[in-house]
C-alpha positions as YAML, in Angstrom:
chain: A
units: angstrom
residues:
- id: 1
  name: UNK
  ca: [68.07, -52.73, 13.14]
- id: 2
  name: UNK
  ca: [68.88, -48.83, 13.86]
- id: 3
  name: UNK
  ca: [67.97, -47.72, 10.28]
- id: 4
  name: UNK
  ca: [64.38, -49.65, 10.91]
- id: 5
  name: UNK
  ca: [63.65, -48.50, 14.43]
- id: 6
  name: UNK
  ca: [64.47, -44.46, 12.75]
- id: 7
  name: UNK
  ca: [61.47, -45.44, 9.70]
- id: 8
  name: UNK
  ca: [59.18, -46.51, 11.68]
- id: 9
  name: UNK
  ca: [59.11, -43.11, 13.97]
- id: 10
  name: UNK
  ca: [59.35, -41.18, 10.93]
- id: 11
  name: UNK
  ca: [56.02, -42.91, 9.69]
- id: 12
  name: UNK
  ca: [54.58, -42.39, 13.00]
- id: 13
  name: UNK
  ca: [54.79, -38.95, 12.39]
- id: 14
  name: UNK
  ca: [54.33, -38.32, 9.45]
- id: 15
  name: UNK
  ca: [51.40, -40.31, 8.68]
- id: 16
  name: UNK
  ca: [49.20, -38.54, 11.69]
- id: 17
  name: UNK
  ca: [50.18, -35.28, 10.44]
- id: 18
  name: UNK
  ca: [49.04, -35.79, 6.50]
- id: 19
  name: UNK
  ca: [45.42, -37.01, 8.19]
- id: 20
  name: UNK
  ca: [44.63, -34.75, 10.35]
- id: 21
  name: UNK
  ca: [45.39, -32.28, 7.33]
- id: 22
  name: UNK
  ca: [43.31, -33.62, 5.30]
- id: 23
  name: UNK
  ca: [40.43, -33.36, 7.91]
- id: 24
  name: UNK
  ca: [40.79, -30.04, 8.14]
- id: 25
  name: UNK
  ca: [39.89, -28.99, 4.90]
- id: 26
  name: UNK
  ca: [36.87, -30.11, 4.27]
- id: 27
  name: UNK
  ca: [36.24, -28.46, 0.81]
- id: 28
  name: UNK
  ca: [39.33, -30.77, -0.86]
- id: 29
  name: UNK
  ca: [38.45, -33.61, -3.52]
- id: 30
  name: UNK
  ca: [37.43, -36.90, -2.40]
- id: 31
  name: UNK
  ca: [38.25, -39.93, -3.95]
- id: 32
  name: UNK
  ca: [35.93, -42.68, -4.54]
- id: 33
  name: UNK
  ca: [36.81, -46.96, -4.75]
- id: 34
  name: UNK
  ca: [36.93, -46.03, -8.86]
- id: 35
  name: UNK
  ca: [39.61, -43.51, -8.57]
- id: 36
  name: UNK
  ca: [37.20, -40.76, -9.89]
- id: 37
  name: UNK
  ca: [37.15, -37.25, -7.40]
- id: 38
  name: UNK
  ca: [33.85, -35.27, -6.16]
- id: 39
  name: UNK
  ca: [33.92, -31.94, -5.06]
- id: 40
  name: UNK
  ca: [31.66, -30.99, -1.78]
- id: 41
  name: UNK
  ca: [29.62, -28.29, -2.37]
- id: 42
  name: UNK
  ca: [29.24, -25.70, -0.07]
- id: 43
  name: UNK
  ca: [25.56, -23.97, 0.33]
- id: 44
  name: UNK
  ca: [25.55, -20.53, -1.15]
- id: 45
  name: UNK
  ca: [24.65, -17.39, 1.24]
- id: 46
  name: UNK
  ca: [25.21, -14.36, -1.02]
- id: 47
  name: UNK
  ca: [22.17, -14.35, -2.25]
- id: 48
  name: UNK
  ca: [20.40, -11.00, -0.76]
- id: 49
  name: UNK
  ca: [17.17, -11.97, 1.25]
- id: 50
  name: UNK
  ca: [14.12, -11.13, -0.83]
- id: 51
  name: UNK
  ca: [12.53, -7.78, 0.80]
- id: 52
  name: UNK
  ca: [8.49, -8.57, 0.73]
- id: 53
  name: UNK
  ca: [7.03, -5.88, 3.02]
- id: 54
  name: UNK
  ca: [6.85, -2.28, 1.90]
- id: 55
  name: UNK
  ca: [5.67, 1.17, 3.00]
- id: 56
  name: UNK
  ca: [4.68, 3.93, 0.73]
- id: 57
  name: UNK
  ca: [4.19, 7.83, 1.89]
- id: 58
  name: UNK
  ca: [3.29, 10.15, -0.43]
- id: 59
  name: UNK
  ca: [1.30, 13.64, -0.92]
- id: 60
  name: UNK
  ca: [-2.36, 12.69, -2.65]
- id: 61
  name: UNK
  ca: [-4.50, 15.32, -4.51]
- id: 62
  name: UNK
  ca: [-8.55, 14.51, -4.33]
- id: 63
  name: UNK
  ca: [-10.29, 15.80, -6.95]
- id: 64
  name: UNK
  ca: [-14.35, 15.08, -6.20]
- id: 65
  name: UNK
  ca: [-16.79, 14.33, -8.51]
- id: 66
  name: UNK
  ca: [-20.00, 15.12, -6.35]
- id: 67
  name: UNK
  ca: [-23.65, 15.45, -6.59]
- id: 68
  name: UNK
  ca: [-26.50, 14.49, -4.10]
- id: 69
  name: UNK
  ca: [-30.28, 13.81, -3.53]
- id: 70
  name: UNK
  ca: [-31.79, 16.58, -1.17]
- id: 71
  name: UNK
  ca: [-35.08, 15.38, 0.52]
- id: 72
  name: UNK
  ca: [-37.08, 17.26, 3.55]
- id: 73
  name: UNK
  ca: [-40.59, 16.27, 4.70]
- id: 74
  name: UNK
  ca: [-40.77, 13.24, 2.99]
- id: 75
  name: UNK
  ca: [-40.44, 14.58, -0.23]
- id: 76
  name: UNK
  ca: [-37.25, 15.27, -2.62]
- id: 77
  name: UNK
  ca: [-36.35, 18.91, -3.37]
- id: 78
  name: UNK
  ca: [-36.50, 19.60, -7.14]
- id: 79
  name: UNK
  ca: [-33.23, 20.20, -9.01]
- id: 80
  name: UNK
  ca: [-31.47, 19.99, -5.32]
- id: 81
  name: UNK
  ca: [-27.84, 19.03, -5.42]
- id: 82
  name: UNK
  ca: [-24.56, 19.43, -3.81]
- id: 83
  name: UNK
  ca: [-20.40, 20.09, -4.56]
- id: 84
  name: UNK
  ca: [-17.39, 18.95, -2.39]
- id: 85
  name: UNK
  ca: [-14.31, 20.87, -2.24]
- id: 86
  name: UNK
  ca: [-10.69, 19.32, -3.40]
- id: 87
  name: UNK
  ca: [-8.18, 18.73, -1.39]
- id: 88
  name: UNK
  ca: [-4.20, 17.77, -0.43]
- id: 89
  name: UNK
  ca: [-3.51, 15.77, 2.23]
- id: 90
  name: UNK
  ca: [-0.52, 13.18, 2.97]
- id: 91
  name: UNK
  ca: [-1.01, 9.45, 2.78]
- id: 92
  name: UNK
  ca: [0.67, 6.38, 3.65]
- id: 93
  name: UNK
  ca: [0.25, 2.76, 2.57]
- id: 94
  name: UNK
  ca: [1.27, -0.79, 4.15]
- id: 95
  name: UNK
  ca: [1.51, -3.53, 1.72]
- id: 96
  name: UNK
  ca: [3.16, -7.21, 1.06]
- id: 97
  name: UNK
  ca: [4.33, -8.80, -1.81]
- id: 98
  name: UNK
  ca: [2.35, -12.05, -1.93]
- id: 99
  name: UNK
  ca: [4.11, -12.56, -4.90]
- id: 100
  name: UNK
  ca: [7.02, -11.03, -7.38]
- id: 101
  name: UNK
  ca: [3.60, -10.06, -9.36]
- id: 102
  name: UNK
  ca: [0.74, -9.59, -6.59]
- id: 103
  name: UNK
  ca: [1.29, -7.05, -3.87]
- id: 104
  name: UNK
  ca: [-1.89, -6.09, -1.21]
- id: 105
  name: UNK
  ca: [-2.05, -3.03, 1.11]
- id: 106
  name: UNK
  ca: [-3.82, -1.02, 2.92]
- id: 107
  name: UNK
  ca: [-4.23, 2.77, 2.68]
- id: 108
  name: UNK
  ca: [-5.23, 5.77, 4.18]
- id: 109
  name: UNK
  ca: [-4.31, 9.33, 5.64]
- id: 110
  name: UNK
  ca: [-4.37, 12.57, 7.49]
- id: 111
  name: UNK
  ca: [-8.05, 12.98, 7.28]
- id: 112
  name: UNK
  ca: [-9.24, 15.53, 4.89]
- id: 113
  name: UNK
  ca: [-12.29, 17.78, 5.78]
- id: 114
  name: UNK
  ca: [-14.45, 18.98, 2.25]
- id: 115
  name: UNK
  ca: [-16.52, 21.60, 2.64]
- id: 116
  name: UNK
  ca: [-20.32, 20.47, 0.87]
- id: 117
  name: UNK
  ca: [-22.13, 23.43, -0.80]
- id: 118
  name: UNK
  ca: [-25.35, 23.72, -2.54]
- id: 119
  name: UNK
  ca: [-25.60, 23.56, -5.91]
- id: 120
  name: UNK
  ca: [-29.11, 24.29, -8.10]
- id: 121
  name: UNK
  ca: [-32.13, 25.13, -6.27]
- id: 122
  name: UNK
  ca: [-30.69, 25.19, -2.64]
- id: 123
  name: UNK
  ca: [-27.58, 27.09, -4.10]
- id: 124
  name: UNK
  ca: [-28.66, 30.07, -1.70]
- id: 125
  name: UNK
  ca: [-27.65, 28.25, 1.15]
- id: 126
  name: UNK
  ca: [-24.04, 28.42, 0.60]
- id: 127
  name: UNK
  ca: [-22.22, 25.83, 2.94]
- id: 128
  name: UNK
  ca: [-24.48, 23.12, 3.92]
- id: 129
  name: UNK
  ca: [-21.90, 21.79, 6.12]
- id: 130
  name: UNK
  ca: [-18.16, 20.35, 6.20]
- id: 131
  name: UNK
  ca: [-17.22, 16.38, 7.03]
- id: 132
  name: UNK
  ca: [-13.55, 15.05, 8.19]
- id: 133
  name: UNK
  ca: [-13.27, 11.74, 7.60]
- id: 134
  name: UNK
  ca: [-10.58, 8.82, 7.65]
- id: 135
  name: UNK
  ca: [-10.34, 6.92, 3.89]
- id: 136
  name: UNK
  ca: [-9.13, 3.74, 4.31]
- id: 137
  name: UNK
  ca: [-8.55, 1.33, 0.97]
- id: 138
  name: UNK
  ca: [-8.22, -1.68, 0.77]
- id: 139
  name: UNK
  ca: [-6.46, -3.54, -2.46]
- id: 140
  name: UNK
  ca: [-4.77, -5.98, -4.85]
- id: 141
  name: UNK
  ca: [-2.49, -5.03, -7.74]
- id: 142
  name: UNK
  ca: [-0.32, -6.67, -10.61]
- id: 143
  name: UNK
  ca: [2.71, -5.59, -11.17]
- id: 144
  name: UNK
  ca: [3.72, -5.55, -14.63]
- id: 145
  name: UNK
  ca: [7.64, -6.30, -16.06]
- id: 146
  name: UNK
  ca: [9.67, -3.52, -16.28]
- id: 147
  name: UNK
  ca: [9.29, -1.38, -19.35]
- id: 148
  name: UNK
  ca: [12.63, 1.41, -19.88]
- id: 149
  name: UNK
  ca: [12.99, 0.98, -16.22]
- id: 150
  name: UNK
  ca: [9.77, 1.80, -15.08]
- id: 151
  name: UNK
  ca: [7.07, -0.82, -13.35]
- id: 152
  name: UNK
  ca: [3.18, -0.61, -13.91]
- id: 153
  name: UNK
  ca: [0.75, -1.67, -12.03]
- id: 154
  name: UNK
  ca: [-3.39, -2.20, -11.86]
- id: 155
  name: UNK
  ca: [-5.80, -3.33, -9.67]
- id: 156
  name: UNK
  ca: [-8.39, -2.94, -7.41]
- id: 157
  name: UNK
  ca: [-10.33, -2.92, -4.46]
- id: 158
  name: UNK
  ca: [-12.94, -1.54, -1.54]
- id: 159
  name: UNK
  ca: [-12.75, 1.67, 0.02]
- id: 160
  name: UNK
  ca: [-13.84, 2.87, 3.52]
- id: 161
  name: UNK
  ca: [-15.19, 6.22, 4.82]
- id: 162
  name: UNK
  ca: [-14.88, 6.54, 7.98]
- id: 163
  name: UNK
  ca: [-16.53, 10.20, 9.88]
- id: 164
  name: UNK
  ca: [-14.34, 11.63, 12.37]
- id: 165
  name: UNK
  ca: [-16.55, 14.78, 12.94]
- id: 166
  name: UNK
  ca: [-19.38, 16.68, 11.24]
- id: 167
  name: UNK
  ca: [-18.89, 20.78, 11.36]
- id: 168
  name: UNK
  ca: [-22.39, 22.35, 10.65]
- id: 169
  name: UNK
  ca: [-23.38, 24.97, 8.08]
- id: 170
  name: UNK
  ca: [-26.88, 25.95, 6.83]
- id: 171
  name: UNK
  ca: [-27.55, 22.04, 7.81]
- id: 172
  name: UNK
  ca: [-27.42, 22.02, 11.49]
- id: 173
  name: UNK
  ca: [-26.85, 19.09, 13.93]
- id: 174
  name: UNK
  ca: [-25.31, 17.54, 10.94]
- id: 175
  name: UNK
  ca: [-24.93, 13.34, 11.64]
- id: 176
  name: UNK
  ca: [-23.08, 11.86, 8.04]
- id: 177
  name: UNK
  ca: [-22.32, 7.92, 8.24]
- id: 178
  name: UNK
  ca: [-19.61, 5.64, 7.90]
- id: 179
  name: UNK
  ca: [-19.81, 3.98, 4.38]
- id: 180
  name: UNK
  ca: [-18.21, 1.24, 1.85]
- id: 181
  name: UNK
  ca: [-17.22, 2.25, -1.91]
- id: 182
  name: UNK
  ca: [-15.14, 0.38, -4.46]
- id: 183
  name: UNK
  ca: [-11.90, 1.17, -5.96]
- id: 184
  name: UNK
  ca: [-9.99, 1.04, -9.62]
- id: 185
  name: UNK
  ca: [-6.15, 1.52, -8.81]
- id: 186
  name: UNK
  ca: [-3.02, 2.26, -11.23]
- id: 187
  name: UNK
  ca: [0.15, 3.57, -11.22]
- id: 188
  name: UNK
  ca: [3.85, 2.82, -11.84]
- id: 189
  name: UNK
  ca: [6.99, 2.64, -10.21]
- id: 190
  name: UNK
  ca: [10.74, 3.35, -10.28]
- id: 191
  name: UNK
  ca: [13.11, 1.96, -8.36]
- id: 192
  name: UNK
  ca: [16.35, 4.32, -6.95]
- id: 193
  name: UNK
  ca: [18.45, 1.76, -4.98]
- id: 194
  name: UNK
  ca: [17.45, -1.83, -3.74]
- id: 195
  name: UNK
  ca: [15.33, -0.29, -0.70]
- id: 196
  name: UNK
  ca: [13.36, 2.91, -2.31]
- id: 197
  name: UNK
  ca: [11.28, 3.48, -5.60]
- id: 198
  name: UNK
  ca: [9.72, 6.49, -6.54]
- id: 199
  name: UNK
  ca: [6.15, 5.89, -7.42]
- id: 200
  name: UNK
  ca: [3.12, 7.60, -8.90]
- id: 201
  name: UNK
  ca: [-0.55, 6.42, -8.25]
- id: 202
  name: UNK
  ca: [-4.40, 7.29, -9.31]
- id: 203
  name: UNK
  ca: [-7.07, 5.76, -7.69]
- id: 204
  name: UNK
  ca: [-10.82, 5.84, -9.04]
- id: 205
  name: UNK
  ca: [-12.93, 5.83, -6.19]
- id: 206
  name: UNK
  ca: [-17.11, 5.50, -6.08]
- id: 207
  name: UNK
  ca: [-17.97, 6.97, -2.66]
- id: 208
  name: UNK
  ca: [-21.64, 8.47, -1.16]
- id: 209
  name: UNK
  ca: [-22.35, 9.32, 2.18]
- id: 210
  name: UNK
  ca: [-25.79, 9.45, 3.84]
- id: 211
  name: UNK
  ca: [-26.68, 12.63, 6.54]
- id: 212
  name: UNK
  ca: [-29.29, 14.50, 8.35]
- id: 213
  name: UNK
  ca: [-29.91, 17.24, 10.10]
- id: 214
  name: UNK
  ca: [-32.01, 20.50, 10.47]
- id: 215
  name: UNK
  ca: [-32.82, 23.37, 7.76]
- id: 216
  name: UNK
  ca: [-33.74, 26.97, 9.63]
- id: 217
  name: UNK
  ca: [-33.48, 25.26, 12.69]
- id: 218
  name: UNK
  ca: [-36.12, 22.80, 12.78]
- id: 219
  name: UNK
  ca: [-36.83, 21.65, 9.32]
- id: 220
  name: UNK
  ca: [-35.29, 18.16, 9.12]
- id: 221
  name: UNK
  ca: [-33.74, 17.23, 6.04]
- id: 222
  name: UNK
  ca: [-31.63, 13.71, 4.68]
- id: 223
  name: UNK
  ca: [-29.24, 13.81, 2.06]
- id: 224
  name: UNK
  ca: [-27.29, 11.03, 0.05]
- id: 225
  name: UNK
  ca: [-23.89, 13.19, -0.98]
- id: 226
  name: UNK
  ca: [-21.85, 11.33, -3.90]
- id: 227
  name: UNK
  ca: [-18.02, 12.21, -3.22]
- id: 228
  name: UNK
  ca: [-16.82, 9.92, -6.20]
- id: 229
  name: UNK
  ca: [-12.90, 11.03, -5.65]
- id: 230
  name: UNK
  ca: [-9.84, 11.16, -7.57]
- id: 231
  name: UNK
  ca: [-7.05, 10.37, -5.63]
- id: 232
  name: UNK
  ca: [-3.48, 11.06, -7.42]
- id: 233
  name: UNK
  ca: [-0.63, 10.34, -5.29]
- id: 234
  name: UNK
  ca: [3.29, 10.96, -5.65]
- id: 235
  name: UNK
  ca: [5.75, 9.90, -3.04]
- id: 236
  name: UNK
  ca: [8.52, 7.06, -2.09]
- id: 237
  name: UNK
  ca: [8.02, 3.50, -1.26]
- id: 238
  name: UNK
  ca: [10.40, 1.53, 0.70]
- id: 239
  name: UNK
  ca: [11.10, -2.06, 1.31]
- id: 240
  name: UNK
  ca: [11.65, -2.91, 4.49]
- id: 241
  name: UNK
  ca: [11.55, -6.31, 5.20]
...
């Protein structure tokens, strides 16, 4: 009767002590009716979140390809034209990756202010004036796989002058307008560490501007000034979301 009584404490503690073990390991094999084992699977959270929103800032060279239709009193001046200036400025760009291929962003930056001279018959004049404006561009682009590390890209989109102030020259009381263009957009990228690329861009844009104003004071004159500018950026790009 003793050696009973001392088995059945030793199952009463034994037997609570194996199952709550068991409990607390919730990754150990379980055992179905058949005999057979399944492992529970635990989900996996190593994988890195994918980064889809990105900045780029970079130092852009515009290279115009100009020319322009000179009217005053109703009637076009012969052989009339104009040039724009080229310029540096720095630019930045907002995009997201609406896929591992397609990215879209927006771009623009510090607003660059070409001087417009005559060219041909009114090439006398000198300066007919100066414009800063805002370019704004909006586009789409493929990305390309990776080729010796390097990723290209193409694409395309509409651009967006915006006039932040006219300066006058031999064309006084200068007014230019806002106006929309289109875009052609390449480039290629290289990434440094998980975050930041280095990238290199050219943008074809086709860009004219309308403006009036006075010649010698009182002579009013319109223009339609063709900017058509080359825009070839260099800078970093990083992912930030």
């Amino acid at each position: 009767m003793k050696n009973a009584t001392i088995s059945i404490l030793l199952l009463l503690v034994v037997l609570p002590g194996s199952n709550a073990q068991a409990q607390a390991d919730p990754s150990q094999s379980t055992e179905d009716e058949s005999g057979s084992t399944a492992q529970i699977a635990l989900p996996d959270t190593t994988q890195p979140k994918e980064k889809r929103w990105f900045a780029r800032l970079g130092l852009t060279a515009a290279a115009y390809h100009p020319g322009a239709t000179i009217a005053t009193n109703g009637g076009i001046i012969p052989g009339a034209t104009a040039s724009a200036s080229s310029n540096f400025t720095t630019t930045f760009e907002v995009g997201y990756d609406v896929t591992k291929n397609i990215s879209a962003s927006i771009f623009s930056g510090f607003p660059p202010k070409p001087h417009i001279d005559g060219r041909g018959t009114v090439a006398s004049l000198g300066t007919l004036g100066k414009v800063r404006y805002g370019p704004m561009i909006i586009s789409a682009n493929y990305h390309f796989p990776k080729v010796a590390g390097f990723r290209p890209y193409a694409g395309g989109g509409a651009a967006y002058a915006i006039i932040l102030k006219e300066f006058d020259g031999a064309v006084t009381q200068l007014n230019a307008h806002n106006n929309w263009g289109s875009v052609l957009q390449g480039g290629v990228e290289r990434p440094l560490t998980r975050k930041l690329d280095l990238f290199v861009d050219f943008k074809e844009v086709w860009l004219s501007i309308n403006a009036e104003g006075f010649l010698s004071g009182s002579v009013p004159v319109k223009a339609r000034v063709k900017l058509d500018p080359s825009l070839v950026s260099m800078g970093i790009k990083f992912h930030f979301r």
